[in-house]
N, C-alpha and C positions, 0 to 999 in steps of 0.2 A: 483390591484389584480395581485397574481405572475402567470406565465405558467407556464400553468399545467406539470409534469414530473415524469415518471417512479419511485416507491419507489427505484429502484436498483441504478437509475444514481441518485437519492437524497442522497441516504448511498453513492457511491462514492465522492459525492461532497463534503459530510459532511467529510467524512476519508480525503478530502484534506484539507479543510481548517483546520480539526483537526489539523492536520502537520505544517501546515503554520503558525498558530496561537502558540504551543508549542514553534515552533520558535524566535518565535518574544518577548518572555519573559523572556529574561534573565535570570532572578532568578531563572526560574524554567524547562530552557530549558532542557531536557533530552535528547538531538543529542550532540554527541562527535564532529561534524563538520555540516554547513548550506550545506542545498539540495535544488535541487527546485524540487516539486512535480504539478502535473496536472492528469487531470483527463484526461484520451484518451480510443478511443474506439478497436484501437489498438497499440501492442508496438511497432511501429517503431520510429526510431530512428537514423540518421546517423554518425554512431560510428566512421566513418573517421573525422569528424571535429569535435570532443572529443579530447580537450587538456589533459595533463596529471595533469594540474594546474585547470583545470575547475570543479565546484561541479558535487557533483554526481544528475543525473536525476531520481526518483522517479515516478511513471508513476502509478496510480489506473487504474485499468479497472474493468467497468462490466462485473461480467459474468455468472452469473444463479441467478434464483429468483424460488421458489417454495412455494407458496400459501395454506394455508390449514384450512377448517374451525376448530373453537374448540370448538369440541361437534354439536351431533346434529339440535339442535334448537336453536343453540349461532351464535347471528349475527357477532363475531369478528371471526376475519382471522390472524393465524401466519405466519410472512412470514420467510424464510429461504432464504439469499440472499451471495451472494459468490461475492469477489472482487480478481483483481491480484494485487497485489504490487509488478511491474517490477523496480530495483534498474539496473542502466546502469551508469560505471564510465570507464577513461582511467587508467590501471594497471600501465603502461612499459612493457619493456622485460618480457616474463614470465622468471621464474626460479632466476628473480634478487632478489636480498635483498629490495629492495625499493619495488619491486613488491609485494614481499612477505607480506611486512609490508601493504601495502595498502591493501590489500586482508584483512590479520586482520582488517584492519580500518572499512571495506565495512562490512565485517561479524557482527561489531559489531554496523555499523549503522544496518543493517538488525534485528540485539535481539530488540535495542532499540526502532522503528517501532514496532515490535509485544507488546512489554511490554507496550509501551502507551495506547494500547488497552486493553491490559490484566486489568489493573487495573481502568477499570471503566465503564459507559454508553457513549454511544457515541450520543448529540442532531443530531435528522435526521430534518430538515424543511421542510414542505410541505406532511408529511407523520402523520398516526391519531394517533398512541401513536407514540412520538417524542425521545424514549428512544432504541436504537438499542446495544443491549449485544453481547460480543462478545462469541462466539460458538466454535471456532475450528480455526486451524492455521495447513494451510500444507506447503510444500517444499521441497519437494525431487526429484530433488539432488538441495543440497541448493545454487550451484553455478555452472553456465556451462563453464564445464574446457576447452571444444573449442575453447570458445570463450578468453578464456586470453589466450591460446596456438597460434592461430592464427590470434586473432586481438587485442591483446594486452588489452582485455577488461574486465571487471567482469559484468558478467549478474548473476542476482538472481530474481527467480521469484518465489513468496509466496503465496500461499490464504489463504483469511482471511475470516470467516463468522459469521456475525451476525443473529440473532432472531431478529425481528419488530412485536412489535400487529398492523396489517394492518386492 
């Protein structure tokens, strides 16, 4: 028998190994470059020992779940559950050309994370309907300029929310 866990940290675990497993398929990998994703409960991160050669870090977090009967006298429950998708890589120099171009890179691993989602169901484990759709996608501002200004970094942080019959 598995332990027992939070539909939320389920949909995040499942959004990682989603990631992990697109990767692992050649044929059908949709990332322009390998990541490593993990599930955390927060984004830290020590962005001084980020090479500039190192993959970019991927980071799911939980982060709200809201519950809702449907209908009156209907014993099922929708759930509304929200995840972050913190993307953490080393840039360079801001303002360089190489900088620049990897910012493009990062921007476009960032579309291609949301389009994985966009085009289908996502299996959740351990949750009653096992089918989690995706609802919504935010990010603004879709990249904090500070932090490649001052730590030669790109941070992007996204949410994503799915719908679950709970």
């Amino acid at each position: 028998m598995s332990e027992p866990t939070s539909n939320l940290v389920a949909l995040a675990d499942a959004i990682v190994a989603a990631l992990t497993a697109a990767q692992a398929q050649p044929a059908i990998n949709p990332f322009a470059e390998p990541f490593t994703a993990v599930r955390r409960f927060a984004p830290l991160a020590d962005l001084s020992e980020l090479k500039d050669s190192d993959p970019p870090l991927v980071y799911i977090l939980p982060l709200a779940d809201d519950e809702q009967r449907q209908g009156k006298a209907a014993p099922a429950f929708r759930g509304d559950y929200e995840v972050a998708c913190i993307i953490y890589a080393r840039v360079g120099p801001a303002g360089s050309d190489a900088a620049e171009t990897r910012v493009a890179e990062l921007m476009t691993l960032r579309q291609q994370i949301r389009d994985l989602f966009k085009n289908g169901r996502l299996t959740v484990a351990g949750t009653t309907d096992t089918l989690a759709v995706l609802t919504g996608i935010g990010g603004n501002p879709a990249y904090a300029e500070n932090m490649l200004i001052e730590n030669h970094c790109f941070g992007s942080a996204q949410s994503l929310r799915f719908t679950l019959m709970v």
